[in-house]
mmCIF file of the N, C-alpha and C atoms, coordinates in Angstrom:
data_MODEL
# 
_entry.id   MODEL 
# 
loop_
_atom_site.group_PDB 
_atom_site.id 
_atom_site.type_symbol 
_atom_site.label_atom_id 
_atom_site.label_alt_id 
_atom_site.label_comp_id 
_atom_site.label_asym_id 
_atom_site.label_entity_id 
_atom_site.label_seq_id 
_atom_site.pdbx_PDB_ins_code 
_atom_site.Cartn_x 
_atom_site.Cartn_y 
_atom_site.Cartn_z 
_atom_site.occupancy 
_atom_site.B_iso_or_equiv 
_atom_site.pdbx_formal_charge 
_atom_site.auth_seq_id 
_atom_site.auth_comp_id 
_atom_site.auth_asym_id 
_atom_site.auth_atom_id 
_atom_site.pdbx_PDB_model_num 
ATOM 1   N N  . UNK A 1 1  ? 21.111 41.966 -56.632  1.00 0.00 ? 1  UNK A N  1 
ATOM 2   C CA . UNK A 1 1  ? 20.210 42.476 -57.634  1.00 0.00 ? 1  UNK A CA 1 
ATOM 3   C C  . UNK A 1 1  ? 21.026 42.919 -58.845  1.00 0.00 ? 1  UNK A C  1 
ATOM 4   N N  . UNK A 1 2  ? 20.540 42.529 -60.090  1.00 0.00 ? 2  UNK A N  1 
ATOM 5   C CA . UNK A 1 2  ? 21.307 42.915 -61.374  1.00 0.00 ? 2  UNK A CA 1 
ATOM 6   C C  . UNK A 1 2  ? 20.444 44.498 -61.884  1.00 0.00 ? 2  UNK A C  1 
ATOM 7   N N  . UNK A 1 3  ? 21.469 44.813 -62.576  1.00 0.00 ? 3  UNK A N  1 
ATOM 8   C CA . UNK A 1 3  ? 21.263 46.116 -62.627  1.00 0.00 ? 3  UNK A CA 1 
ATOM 9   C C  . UNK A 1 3  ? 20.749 45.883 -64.753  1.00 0.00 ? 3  UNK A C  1 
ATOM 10  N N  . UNK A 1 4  ? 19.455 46.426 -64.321  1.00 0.00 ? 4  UNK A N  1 
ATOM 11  C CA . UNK A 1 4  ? 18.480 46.054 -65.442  1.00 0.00 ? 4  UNK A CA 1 
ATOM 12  C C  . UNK A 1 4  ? 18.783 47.560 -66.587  1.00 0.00 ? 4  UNK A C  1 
ATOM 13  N N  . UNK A 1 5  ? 19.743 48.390 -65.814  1.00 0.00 ? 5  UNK A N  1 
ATOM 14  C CA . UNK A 1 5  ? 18.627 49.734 -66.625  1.00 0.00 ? 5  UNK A CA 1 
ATOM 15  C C  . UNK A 1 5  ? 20.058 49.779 -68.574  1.00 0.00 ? 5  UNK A C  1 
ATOM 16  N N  . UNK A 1 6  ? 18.909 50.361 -69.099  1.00 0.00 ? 6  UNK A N  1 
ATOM 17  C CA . UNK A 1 6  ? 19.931 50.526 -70.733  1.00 0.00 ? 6  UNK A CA 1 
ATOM 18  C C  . UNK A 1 6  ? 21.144 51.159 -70.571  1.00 0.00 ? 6  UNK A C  1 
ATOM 19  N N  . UNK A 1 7  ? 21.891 50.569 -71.473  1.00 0.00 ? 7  UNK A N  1 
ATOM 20  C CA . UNK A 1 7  ? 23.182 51.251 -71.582  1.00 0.00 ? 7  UNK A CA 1 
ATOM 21  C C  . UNK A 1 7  ? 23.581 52.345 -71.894  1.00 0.00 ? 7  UNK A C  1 
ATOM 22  N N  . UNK A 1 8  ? 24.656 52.794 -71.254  1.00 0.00 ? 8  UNK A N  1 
ATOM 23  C CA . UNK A 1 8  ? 24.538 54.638 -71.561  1.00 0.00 ? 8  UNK A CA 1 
ATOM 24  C C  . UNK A 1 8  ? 24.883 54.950 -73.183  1.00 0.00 ? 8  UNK A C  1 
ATOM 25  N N  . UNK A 1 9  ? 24.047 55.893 -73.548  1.00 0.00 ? 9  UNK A N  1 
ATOM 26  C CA . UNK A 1 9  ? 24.080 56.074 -74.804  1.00 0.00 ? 9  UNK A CA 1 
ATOM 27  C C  . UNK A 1 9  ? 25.668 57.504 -74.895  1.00 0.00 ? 9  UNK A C  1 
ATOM 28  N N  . UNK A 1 10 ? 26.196 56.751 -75.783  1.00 0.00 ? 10 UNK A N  1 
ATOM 29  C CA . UNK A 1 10 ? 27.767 57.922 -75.718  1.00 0.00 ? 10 UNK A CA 1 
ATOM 30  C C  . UNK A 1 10 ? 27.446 59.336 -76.727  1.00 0.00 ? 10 UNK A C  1 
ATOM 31  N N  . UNK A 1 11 ? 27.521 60.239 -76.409  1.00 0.00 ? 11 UNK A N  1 
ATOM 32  C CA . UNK A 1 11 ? 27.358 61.273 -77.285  1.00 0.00 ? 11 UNK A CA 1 
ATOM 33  C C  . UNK A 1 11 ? 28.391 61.355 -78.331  1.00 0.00 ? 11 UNK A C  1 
ATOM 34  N N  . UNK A 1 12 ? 28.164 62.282 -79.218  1.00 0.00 ? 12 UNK A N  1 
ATOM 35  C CA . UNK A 1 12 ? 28.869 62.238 -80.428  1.00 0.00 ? 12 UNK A CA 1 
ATOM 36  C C  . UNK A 1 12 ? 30.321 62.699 -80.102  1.00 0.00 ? 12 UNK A C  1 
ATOM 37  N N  . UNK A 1 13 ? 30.313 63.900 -79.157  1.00 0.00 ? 13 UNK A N  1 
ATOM 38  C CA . UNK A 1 13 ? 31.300 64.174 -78.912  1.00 0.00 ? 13 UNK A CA 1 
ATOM 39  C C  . UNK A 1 13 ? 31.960 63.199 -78.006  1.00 0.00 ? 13 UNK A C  1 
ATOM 40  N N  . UNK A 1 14 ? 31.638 62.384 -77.114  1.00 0.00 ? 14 UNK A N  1 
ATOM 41  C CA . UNK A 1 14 ? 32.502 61.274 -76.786  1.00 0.00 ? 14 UNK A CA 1 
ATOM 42  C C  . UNK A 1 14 ? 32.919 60.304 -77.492  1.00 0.00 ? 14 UNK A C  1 
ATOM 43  N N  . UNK A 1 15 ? 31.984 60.319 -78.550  1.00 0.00 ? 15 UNK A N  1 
ATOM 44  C CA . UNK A 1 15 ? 32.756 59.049 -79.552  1.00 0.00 ? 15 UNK A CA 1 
ATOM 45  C C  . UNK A 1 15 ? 33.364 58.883 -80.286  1.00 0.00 ? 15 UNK A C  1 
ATOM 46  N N  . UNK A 1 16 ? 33.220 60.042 -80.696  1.00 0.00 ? 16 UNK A N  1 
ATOM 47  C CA . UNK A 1 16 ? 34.483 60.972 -82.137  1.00 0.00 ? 16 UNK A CA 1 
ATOM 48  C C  . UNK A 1 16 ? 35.527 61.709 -81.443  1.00 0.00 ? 16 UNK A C  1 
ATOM 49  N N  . UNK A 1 17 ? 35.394 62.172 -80.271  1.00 0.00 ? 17 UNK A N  1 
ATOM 50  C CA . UNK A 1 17 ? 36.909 62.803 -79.714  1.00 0.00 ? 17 UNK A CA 1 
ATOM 51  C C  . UNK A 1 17 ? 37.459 62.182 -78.426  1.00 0.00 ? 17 UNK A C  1 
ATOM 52  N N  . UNK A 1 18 ? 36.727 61.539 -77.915  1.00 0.00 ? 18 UNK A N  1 
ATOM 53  C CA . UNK A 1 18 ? 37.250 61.343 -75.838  1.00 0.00 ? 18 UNK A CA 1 
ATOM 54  C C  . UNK A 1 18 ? 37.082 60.053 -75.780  1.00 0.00 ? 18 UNK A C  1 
ATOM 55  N N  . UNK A 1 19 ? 36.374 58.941 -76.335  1.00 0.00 ? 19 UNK A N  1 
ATOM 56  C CA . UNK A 1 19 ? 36.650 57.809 -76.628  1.00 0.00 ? 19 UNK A CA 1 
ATOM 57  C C  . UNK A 1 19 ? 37.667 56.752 -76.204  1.00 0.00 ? 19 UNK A C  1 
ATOM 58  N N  . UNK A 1 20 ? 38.208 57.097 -77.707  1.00 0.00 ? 20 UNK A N  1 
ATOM 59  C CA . UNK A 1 20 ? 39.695 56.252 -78.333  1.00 0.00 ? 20 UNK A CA 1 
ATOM 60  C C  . UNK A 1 20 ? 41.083 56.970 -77.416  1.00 0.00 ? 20 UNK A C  1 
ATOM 61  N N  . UNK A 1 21 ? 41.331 58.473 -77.301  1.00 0.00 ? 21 UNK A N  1 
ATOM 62  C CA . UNK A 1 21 ? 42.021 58.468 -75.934  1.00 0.00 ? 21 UNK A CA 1 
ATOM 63  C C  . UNK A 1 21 ? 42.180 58.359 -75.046  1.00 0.00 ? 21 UNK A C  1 
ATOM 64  N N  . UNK A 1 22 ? 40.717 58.274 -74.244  1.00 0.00 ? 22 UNK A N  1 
ATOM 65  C CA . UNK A 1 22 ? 40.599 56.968 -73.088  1.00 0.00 ? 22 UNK A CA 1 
ATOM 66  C C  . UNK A 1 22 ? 41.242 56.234 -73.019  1.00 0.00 ? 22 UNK A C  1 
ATOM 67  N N  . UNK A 1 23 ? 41.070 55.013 -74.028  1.00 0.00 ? 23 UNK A N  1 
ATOM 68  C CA . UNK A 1 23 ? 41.422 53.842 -74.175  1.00 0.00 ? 23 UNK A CA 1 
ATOM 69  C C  . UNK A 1 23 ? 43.084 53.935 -73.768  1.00 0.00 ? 23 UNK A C  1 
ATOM 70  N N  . UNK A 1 24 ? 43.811 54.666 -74.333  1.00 0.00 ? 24 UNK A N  1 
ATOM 71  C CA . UNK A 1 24 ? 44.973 54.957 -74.122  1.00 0.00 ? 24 UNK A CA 1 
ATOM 72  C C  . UNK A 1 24 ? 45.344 55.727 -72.909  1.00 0.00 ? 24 UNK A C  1 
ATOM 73  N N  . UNK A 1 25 ? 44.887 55.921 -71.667  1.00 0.00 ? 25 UNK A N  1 
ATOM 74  C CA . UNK A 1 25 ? 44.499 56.658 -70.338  1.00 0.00 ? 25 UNK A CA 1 
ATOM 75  C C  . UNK A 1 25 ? 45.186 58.255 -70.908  1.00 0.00 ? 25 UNK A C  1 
ATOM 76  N N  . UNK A 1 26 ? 44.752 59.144 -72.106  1.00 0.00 ? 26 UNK A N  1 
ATOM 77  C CA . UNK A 1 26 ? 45.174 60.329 -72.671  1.00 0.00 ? 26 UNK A CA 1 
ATOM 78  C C  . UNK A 1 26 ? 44.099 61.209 -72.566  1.00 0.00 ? 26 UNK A C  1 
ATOM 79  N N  . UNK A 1 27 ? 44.036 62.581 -72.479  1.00 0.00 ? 27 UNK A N  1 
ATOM 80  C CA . UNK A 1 27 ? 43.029 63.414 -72.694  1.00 0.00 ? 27 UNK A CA 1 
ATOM 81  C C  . UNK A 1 27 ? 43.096 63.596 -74.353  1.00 0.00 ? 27 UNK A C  1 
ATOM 82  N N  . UNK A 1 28 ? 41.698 63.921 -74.837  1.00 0.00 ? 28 UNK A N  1 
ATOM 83  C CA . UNK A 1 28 ? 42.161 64.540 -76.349  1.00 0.00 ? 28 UNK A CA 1 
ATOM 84  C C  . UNK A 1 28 ? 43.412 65.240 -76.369  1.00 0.00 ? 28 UNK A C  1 
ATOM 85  N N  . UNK A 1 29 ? 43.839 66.357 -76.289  1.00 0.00 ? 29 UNK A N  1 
ATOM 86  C CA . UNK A 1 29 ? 44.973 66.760 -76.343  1.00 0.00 ? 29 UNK A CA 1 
ATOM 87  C C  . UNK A 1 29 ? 46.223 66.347 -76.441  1.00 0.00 ? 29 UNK A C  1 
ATOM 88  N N  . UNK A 1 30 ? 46.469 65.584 -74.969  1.00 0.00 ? 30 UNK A N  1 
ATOM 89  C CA . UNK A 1 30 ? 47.782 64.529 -75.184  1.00 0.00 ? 30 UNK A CA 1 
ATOM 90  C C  . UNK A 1 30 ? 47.456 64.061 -76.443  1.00 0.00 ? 30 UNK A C  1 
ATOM 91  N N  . UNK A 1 31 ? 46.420 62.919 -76.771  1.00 0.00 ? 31 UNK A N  1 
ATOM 92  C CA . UNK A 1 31 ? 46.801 62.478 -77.706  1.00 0.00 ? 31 UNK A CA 1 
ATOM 93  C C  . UNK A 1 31 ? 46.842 63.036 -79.344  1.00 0.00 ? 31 UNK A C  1 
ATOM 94  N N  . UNK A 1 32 ? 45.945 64.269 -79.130  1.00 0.00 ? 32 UNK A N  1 
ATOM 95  C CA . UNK A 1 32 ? 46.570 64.789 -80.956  1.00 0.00 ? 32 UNK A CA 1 
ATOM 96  C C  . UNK A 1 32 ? 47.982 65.438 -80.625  1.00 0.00 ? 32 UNK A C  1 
ATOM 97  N N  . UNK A 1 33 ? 48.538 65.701 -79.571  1.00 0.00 ? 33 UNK A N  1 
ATOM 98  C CA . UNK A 1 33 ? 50.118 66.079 -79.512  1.00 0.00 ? 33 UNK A CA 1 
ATOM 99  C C  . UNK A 1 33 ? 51.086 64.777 -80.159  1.00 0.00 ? 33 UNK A C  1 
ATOM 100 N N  . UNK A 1 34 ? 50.817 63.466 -79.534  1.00 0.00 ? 34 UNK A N  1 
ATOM 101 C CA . UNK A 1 34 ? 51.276 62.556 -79.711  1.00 0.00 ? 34 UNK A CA 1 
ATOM 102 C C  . UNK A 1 34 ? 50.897 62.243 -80.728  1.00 0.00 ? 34 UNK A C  1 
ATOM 103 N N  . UNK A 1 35 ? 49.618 62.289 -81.838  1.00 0.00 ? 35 UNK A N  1 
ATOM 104 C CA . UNK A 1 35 ? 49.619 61.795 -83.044  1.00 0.00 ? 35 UNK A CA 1 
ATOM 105 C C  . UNK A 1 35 ? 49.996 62.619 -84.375  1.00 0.00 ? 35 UNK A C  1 
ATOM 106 N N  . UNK A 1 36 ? 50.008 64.013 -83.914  1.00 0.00 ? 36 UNK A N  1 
ATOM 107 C CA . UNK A 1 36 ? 50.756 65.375 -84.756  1.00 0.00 ? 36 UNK A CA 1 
ATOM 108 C C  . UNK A 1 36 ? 52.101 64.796 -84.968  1.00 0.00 ? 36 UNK A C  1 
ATOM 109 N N  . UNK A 1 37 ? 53.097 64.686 -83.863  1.00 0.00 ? 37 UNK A N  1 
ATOM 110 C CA . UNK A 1 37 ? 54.294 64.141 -83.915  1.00 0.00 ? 37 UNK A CA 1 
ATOM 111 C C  . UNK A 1 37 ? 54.320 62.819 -84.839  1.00 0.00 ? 37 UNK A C  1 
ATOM 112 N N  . UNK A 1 38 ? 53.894 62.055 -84.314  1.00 0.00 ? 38 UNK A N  1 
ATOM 113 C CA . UNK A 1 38 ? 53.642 61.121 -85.210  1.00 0.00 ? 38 UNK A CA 1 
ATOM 114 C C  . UNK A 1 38 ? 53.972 61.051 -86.512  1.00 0.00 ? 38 UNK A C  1 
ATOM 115 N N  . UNK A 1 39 ? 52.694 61.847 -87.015  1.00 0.00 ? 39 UNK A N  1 
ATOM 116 C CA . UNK A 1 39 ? 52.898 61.701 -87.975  1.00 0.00 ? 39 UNK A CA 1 
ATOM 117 C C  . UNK A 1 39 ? 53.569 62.981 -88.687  1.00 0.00 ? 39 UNK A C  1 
ATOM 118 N N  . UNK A 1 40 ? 54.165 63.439 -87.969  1.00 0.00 ? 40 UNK A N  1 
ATOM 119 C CA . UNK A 1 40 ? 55.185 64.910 -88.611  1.00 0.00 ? 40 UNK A CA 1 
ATOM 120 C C  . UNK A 1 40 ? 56.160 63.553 -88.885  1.00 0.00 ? 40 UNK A C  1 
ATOM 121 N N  . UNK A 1 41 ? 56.790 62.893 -88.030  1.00 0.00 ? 41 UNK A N  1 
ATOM 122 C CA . UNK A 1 41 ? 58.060 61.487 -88.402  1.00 0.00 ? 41 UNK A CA 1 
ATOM 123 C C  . UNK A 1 41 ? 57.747 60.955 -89.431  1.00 0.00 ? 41 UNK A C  1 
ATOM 124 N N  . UNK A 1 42 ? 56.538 60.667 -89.754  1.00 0.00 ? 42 UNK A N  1 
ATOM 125 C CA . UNK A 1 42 ? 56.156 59.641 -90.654  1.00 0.00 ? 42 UNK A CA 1 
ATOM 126 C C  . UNK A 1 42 ? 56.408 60.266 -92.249  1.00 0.00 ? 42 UNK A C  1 
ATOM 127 N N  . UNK A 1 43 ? 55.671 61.659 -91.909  1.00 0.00 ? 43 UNK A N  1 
ATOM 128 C CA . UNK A 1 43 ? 56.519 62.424 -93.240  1.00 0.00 ? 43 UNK A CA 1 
ATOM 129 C C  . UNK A 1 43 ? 57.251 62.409 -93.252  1.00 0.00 ? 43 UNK A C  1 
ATOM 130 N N  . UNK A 1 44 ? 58.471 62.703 -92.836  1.00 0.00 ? 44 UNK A N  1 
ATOM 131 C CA . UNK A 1 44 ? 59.617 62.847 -92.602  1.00 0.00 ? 44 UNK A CA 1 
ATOM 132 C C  . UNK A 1 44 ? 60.606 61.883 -93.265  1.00 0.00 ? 44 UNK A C  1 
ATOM 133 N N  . UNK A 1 45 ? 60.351 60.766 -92.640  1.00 0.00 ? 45 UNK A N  1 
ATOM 134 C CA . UNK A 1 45 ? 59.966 59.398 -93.227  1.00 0.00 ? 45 UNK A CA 1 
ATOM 135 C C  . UNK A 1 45 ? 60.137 59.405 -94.355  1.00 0.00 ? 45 UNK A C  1 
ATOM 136 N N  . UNK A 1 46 ? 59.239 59.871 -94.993  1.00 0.00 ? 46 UNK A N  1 
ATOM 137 C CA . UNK A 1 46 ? 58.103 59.099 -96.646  1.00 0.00 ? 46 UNK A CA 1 
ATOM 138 C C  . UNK A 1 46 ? 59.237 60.416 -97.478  1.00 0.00 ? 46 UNK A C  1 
ATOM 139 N N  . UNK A 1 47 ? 59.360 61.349 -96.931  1.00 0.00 ? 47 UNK A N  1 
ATOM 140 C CA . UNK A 1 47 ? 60.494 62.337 -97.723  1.00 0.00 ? 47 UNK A CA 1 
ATOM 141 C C  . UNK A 1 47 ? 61.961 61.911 -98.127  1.00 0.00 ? 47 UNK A C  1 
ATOM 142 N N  . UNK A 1 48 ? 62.489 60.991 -96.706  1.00 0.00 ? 48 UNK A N  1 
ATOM 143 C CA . UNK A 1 48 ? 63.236 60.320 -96.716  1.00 0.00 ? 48 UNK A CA 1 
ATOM 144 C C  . UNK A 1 48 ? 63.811 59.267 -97.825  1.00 0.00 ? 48 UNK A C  1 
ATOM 145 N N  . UNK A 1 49 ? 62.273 58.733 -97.796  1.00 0.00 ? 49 UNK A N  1 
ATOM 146 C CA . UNK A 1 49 ? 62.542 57.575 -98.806  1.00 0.00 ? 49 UNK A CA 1 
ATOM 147 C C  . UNK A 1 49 ? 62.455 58.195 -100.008 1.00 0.00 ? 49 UNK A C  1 
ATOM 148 N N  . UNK A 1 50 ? 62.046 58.980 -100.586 1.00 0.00 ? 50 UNK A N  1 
ATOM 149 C CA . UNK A 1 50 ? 61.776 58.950 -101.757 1.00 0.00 ? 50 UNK A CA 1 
ATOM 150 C C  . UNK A 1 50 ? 62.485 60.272 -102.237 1.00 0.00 ? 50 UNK A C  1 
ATOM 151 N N  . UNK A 1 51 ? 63.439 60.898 -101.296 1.00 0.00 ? 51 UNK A N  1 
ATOM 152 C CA . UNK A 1 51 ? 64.974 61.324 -102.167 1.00 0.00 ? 51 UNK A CA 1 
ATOM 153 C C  . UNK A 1 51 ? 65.812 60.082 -102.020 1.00 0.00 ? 51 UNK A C  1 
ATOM 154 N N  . UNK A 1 52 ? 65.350 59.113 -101.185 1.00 0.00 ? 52 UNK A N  1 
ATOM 155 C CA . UNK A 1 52 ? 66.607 57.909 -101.648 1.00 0.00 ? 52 UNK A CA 1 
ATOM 156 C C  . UNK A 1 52 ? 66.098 57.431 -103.049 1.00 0.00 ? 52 UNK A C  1 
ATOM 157 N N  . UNK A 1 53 ? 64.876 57.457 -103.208 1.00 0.00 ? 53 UNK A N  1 
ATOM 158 C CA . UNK A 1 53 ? 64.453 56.614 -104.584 1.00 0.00 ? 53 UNK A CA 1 
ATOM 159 C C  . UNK A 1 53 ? 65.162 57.344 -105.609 1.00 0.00 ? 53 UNK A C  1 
ATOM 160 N N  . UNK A 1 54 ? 65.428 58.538 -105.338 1.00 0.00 ? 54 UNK A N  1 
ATOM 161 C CA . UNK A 1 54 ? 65.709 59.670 -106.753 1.00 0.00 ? 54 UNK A CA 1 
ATOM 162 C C  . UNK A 1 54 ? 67.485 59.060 -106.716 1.00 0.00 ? 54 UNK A C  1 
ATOM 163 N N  . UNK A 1 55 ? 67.632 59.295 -105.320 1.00 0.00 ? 55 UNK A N  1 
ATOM 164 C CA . UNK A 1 55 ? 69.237 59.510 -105.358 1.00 0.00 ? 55 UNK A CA 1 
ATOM 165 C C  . UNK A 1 55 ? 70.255 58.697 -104.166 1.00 0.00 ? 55 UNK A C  1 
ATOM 166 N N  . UNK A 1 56 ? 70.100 57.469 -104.633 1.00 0.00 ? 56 UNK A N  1 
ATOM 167 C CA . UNK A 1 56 ? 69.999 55.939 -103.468 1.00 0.00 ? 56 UNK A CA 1 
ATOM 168 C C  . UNK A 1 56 ? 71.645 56.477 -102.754 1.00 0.00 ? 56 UNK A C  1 
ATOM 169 N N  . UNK A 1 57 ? 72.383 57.124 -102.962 1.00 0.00 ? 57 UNK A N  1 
ATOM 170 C CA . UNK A 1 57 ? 73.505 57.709 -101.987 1.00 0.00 ? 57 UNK A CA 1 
ATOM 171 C C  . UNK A 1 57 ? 73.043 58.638 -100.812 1.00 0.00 ? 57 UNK A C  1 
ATOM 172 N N  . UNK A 1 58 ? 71.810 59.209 -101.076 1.00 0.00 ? 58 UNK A N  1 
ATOM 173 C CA . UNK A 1 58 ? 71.015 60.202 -99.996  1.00 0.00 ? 58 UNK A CA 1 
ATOM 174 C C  . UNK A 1 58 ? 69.905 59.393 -98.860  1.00 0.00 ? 58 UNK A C  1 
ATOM 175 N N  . UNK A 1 59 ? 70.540 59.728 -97.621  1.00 0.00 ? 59 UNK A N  1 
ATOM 176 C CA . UNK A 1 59 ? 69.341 59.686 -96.651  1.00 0.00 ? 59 UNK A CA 1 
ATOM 177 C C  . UNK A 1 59 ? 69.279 57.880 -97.176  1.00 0.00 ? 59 UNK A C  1 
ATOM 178 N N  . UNK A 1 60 ? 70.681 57.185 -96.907  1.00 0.00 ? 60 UNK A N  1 
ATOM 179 C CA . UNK A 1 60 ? 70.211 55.597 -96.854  1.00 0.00 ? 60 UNK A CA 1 
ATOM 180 C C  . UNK A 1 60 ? 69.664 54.783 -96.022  1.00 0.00 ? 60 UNK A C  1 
ATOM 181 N N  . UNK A 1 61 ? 69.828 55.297 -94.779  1.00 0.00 ? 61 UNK A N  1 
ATOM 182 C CA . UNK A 1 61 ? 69.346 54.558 -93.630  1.00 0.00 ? 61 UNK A CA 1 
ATOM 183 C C  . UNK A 1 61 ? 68.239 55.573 -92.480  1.00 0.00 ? 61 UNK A C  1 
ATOM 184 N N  . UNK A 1 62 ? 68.231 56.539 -93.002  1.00 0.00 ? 62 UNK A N  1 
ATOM 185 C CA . UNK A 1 62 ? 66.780 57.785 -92.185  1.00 0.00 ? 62 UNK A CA 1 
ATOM 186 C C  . UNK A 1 62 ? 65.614 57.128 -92.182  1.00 0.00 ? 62 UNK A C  1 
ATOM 187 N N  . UNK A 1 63 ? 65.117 56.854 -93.384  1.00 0.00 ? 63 UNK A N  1 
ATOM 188 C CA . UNK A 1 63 ? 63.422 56.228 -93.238  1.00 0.00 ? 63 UNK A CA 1 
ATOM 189 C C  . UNK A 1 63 ? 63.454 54.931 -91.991  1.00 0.00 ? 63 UNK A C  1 
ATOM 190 N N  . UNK A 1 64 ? 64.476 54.048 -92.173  1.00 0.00 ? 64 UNK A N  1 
ATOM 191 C CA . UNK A 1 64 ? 64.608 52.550 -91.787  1.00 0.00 ? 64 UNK A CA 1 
ATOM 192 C C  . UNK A 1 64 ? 64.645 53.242 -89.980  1.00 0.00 ? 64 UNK A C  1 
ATOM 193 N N  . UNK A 1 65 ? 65.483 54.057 -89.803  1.00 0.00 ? 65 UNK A N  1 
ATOM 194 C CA . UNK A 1 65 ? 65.806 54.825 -88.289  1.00 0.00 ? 65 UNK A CA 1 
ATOM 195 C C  . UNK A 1 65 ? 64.689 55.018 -87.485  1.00 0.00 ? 65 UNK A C  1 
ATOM 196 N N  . UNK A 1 66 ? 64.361 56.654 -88.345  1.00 0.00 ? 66 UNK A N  1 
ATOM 197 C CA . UNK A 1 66 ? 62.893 57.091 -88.123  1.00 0.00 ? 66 UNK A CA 1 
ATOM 198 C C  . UNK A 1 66 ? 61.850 55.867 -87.615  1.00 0.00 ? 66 UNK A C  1 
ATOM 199 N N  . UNK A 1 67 ? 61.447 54.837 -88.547  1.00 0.00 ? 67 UNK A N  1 
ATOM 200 C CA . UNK A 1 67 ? 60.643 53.581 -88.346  1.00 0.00 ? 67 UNK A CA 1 
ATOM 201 C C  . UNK A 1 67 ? 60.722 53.189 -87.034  1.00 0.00 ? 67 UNK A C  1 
ATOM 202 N N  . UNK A 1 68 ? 62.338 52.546 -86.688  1.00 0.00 ? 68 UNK A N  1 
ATOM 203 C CA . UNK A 1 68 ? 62.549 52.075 -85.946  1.00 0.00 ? 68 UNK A CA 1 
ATOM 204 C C  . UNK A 1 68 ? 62.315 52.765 -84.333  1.00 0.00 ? 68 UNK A C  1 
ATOM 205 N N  . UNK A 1 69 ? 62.335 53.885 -84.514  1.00 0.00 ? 69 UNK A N  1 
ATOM 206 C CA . UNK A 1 69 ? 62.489 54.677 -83.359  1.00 0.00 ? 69 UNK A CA 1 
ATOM 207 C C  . UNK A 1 69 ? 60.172 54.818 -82.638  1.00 0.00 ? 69 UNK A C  1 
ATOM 208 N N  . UNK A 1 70 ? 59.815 55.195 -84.365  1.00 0.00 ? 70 UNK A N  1 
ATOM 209 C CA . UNK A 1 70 ? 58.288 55.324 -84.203  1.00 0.00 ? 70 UNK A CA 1 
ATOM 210 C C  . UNK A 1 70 ? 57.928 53.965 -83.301  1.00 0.00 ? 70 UNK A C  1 
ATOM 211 N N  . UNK A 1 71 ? 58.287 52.855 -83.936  1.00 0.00 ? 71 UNK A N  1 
ATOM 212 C CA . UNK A 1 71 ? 57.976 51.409 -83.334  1.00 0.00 ? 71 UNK A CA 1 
ATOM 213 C C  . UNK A 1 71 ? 57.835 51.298 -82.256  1.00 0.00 ? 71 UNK A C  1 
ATOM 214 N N  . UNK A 1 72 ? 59.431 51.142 -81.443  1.00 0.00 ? 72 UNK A N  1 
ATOM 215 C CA . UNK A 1 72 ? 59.964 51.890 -80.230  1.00 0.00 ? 72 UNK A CA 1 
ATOM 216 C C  . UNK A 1 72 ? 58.898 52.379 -79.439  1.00 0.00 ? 72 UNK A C  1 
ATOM 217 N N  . UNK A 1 73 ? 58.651 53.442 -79.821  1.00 0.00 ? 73 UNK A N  1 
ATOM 218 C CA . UNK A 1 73 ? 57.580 54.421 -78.696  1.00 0.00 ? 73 UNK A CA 1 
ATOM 219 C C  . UNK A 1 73 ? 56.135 54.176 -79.205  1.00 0.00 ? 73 UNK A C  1 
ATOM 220 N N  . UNK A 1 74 ? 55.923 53.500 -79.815  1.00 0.00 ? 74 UNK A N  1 
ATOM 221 C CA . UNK A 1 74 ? 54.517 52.825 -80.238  1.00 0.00 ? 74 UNK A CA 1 
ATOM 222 C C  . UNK A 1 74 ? 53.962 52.015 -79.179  1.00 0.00 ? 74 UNK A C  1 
ATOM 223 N N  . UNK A 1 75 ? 55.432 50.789 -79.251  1.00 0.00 ? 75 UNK A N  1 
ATOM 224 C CA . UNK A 1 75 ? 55.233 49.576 -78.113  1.00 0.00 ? 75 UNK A CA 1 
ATOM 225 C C  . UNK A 1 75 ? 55.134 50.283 -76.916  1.00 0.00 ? 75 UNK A C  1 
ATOM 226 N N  . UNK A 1 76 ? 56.451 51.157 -76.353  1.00 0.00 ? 76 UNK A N  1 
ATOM 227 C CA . UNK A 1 76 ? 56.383 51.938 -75.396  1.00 0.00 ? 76 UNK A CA 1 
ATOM 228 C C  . UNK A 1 76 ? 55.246 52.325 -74.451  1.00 0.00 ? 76 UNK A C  1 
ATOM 229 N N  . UNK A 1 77 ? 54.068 52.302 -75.607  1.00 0.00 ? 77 UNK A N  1 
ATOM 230 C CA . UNK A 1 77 ? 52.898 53.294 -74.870  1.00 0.00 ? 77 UNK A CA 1 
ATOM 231 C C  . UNK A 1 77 ? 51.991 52.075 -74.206  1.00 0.00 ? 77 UNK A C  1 
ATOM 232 N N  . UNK A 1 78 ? 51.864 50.868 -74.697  1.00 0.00 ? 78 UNK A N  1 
ATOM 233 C CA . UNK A 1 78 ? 50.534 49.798 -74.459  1.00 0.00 ? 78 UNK A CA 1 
ATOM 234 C C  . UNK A 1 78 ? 50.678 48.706 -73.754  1.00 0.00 ? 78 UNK A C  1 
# 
């Protein structure tokens, strides 16, 4: 017998917070820990680059690092 009945309707709060960290087997939490970090690097990053833009002897290879490392544990996770 096929199962006839409607699909569960997701509440707001599952769809805007518990969702998309599912998907990633994370509770909300884990994952705004993991996306705080994130993107604390990513600034970090973008600061990086753009005292090299001012002063291309500073911080030559940090942004390119940083990147490389985010990547890294990007793939890491999926």
């Amino acid at each position: 017998m096929s199962d006839l009945s409607p699909p569960k309707r997701q509440s707001i709060l599952d769809r805007w917070f518990l969702a998309h960290p599912a998907t990633v087997d994370e509770t909300y939490l884990q994952h705004m820990r993991f996306a705080l970090g994130f993107s604390f690097w990513l600034i970090v990053a973008g600061l990086a680059a753009l005292t090299h833009a001012f002063l291309p002897a500073v911080c030559e290879t940090t942004a390119s690092r940083i990147l490389a490392k985010l990547t890294a544990r990007m793939a890491a996770r999926h």
